[in-house]
C-alpha positions in Angstrom: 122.7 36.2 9.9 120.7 37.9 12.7 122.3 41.2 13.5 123.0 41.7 17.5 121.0 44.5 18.9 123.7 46.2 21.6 121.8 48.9 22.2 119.7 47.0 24.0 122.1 44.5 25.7 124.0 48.1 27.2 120.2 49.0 28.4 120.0 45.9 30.3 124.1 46.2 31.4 123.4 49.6 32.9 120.0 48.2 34.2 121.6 45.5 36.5 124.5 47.7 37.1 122.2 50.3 38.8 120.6 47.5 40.7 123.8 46.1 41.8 125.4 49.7 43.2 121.5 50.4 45.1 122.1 47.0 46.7 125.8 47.6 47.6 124.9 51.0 49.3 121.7 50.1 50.8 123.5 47.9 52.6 126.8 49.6 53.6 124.3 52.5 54.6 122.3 49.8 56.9 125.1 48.5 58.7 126.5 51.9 58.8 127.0 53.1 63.0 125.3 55.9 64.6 128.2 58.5 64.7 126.1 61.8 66.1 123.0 62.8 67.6 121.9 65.9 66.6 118.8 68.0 68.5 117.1 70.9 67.4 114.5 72.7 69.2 111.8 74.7 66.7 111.9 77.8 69.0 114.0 79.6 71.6 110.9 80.2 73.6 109.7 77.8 76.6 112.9 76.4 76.9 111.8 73.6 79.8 114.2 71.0 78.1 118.1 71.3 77.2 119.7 69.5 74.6 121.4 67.6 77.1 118.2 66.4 79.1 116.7 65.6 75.4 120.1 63.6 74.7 119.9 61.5 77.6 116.2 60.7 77.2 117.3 59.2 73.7 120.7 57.7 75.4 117.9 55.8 77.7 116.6 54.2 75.4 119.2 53.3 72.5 121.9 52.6 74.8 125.5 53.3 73.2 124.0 55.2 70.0 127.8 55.2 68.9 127.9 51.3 68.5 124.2 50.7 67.2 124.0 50.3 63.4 121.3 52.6 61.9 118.7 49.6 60.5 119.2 48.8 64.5 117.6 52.1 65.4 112.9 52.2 65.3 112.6 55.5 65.2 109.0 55.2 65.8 109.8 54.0 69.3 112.0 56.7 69.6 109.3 59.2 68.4 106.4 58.0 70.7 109.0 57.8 74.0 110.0 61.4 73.0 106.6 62.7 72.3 105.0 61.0 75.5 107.2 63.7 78.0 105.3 65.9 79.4 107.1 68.9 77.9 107.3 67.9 74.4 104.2 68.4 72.2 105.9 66.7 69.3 109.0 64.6 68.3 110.7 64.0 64.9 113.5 61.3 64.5 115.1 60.7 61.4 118.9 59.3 60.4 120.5 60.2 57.4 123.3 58.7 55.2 126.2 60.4 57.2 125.1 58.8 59.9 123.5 61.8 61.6 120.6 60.7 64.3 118.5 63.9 63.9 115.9 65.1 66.8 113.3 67.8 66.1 111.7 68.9 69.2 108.3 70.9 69.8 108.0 71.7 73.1 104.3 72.3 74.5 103.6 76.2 75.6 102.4 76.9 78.9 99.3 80.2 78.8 99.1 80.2 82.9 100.6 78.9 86.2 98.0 77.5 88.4 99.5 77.8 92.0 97.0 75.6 94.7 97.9 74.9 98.4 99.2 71.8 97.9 101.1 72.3 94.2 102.1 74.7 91.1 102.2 74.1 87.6 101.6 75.3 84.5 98.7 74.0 81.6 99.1 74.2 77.9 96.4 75.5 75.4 95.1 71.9 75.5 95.1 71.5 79.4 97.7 69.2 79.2 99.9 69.5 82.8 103.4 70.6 82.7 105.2 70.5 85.5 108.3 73.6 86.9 111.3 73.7 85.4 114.6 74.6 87.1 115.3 75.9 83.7 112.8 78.4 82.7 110.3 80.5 84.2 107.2 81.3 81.2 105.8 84.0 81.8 101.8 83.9 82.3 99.2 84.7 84.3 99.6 83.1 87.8 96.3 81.6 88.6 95.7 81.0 92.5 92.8 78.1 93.4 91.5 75.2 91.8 90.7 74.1 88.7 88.6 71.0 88.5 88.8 68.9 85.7 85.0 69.5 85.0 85.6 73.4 84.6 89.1 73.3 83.3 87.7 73.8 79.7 86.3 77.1 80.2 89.3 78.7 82.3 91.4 77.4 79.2 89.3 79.4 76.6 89.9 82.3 78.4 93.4 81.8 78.8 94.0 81.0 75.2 92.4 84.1 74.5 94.3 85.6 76.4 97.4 84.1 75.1 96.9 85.4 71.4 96.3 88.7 72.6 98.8 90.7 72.1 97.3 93.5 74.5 96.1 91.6 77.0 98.8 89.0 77.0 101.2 91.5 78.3 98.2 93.1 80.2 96.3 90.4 82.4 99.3 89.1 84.9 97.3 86.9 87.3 93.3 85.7 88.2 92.1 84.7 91.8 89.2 81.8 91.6 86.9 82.3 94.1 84.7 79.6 95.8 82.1 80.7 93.8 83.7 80.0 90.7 84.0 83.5 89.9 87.7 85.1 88.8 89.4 88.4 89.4 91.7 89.4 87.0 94.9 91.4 87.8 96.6 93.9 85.8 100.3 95.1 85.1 99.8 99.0 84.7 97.4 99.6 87.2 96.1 98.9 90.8 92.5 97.9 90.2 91.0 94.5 89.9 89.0 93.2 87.3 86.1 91.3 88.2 85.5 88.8 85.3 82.6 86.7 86.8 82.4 83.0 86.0 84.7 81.9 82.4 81.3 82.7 80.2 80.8 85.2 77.5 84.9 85.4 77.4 85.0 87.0 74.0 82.6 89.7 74.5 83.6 90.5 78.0 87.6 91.0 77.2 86.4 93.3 73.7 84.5 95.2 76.5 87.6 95.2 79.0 90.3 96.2 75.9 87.5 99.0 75.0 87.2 100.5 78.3 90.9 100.7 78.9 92.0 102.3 75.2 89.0 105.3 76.2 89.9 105.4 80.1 94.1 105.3 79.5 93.4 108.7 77.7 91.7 109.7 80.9 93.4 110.8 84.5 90.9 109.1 86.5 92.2 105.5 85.7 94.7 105.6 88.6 91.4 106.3 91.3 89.7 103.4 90.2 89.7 100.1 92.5 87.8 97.7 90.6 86.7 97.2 87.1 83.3 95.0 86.7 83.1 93.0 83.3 79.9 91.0 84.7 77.4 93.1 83.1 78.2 92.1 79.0 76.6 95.3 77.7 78.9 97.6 80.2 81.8 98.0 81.9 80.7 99.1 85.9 84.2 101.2 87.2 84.4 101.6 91.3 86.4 104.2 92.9 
């Protein structure tokens, strides 16, 4: 008589078994109900957004979140509607078990204020527009004239390295744009301008402008000067 192997019939109990109880949850977990929205933001800087302006966005377009069942919920949607305001540089939507709708936010960081006769508002380190928030103020250079589309990458490279500059970022505090498509730089610890010329040679001219202040801020004669010329890349031309 053929003996009965039950090890093997208990392998394929437990198999269907396991099968059965991932069916039974995947589905109480897909018809499981939205119960919270949850929204983080990665950084306490460049708050332009609030949760609650965030939490209506996503209101706006799920409705009632508190009567839609999770497998109810693209995400994706959610994502590319989130990541398409102007303030947000990234979106992550996600739901977990508990029913948790969870919101990662990125907003985009403004490096200056461009203030023309006709409007104000700020560009991010890709150019990208942002427009004034009645909820934060960043703190950048205020840039006064026009920046054309056809020029805007240049002024950006200098802001950006401006930006990531710890020195100069709390240094610089504003630029004028002439006509002439040159730009004079303003300063926080002193009265003089700094005449930058057109956006070219940006590297070279702001080692030259961080070189000439660490010698001159050891000397007097910093407060007499009226104008600092970083034209010229092989020197630094001071005026009294």
């Amino acid at each position: 008589m053929r003996r009965i192997n039950w090890y093997s019939i208990r392998l394929v109990m437990v198999f269907f078994v396991m099968i059965f109880l991932y069916s039974f949850s995947s589905k109480r977990n897909s018809v499981r109900k939205i119960n919270k929205i949850d929204i983080q933001f990665d950084s306490k800087e460049n708050m332009f957004l609030t949760h609650q302006m965030v939490n209506n966005l996503l209101i706006q377009n799920l409705g009632d979140a508190s009567r839609l069942q999770k497998d109810k919920v693209d995400l994706n949607t959610l994502e590319n509607e989130l990541s398409h305001h102007e303030m947000i540089e990234k979106a992550e939507v996600f739901s977990t078990i508990d029913g948790f709708l969870n919101t990662r936010i990125t907003q985009k960081t403004p490096i200056l204020r461009v203030i023309s006769d006709n409007d104000s508002y700020y560009l991010d380190r890709k150019g990208d527009r942002i427009s004034l928030s009645t909820n934060f103020s960043a703190r950048v250079p205020l840039v006064v004239g026009e920046i054309s589309k056809e020029k805007r990458k240049s002024y950006l490279k200098l802001f950006n390295e401006i930006k990531k500059d710890d020195f100069l970022s709390k240094n610089i505090t504003g630029a004028q744009i002439m006509p002439s498509g040159n730009m004079v730089l303003t300063n926080r610890s002193f009265d003089y301008k700094i005449a930058f010329g057109k956006p070219i040679n940006v590297q070279k001219k702001l080692r030259n402008y961080k070189a000439f202040f660490h010698h001159a801020i050891k000397d007097t004669l910093i407060k007499e000067y009226k104008e600092i010329n970083l034209m010229f890349t092989q020197q630094v031309v001071c005026k009294k």
